[in-house]
N, C-alpha and C positions, 0 to 999 in steps of 0.2 A: 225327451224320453230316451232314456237306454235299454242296450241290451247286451246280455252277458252270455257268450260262448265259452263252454266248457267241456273235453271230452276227454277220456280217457283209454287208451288201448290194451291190447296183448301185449306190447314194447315197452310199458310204462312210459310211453310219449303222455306227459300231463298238457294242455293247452288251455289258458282260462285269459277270457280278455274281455273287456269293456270298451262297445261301442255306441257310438250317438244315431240313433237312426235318424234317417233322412225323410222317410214316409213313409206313414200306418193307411191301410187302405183296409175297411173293413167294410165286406158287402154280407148278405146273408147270410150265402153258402162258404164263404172264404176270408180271412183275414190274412193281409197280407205286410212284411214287415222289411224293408230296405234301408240295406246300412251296406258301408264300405267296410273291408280286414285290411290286412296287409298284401294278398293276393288276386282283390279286385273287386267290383259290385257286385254285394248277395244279394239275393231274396230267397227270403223263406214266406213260404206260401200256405198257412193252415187250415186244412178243411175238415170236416166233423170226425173222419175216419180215417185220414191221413195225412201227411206233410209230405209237402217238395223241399227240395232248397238247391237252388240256382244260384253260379257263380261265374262271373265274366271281367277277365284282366288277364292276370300273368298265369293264372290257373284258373282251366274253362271244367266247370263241371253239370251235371243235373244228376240229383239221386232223387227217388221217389220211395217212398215209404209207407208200406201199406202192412196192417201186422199178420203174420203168420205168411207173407207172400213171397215170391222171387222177381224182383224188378230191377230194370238195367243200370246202370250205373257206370256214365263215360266219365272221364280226368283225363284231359287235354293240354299239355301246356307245350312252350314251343319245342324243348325236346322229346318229348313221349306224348304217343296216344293210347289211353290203355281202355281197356271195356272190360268192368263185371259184371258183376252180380249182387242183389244185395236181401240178403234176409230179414228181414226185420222180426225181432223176438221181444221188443215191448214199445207200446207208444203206450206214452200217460201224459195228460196235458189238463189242468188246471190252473184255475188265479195268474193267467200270465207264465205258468210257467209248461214248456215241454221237453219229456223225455222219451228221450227215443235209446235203444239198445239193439246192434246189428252187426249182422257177419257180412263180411265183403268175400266176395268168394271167385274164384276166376279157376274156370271151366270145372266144376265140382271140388276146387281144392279150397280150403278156407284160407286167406292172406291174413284177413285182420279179422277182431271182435270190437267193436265202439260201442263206447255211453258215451253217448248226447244229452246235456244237458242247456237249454233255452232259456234262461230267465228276462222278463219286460221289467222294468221301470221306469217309474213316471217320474 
């Protein structure tokens, strides 16, 4: 099974990649999906009303994503510690596929706007 990260910003930074997961872990409340990038071990975590996605290597992160909310958001890597913020303004998640769209915001100022977009394949 693969899976396909794709996201786009306010910078015109395009990101689209194809990984092999490593383990789908699906329980009732949660499905969970583990693959390596180039920046260290994710997981993205889906639950009926919102996504996580956890990252540990050369860049440490945790966003949570709940829509209409403000939730924290550390990026960690060995030269910078930064903490924001993260708004989430759309989650849609069907047939294996999730989209998320969100402002990054640090101390009320908006940095970034992202699409996220999640594709599975079998």
């Amino acid at each position: 099974m693969k899976i396909k990260i794709k996201s786009l910003d306010n910078f015109n930074q395009n990101y689209e990649k194809l990984f092999e997961l490593k383990k789908v872990l699906e329980q009732e409340e949660k499905k969970e999906y583990h693959y390596n990038d180039e920046f260290g071990k994710c997981r993205i975590i889906e639950y009926f009303d919102f996504v996580e996605i956890y990252r540990v290597g050369k860049i440490n992160s945790k966003q949570v994503f709940k829509l209409n909310k403000k939730t924290s958001f550390s990026y960690i890597t060995k030269e910078f510690k930064g903490k924001y913020e993260i708004i989430t303004k759309k989650i849609f998640k069907e047939n294996g596929k999730i989209m998320l769209e969100y402002d990054i915001m640090d101390r009320n100022e908006l940095i970034n706007t992202i699409k996220l977009e999640i594709n599975l394949f079998v």
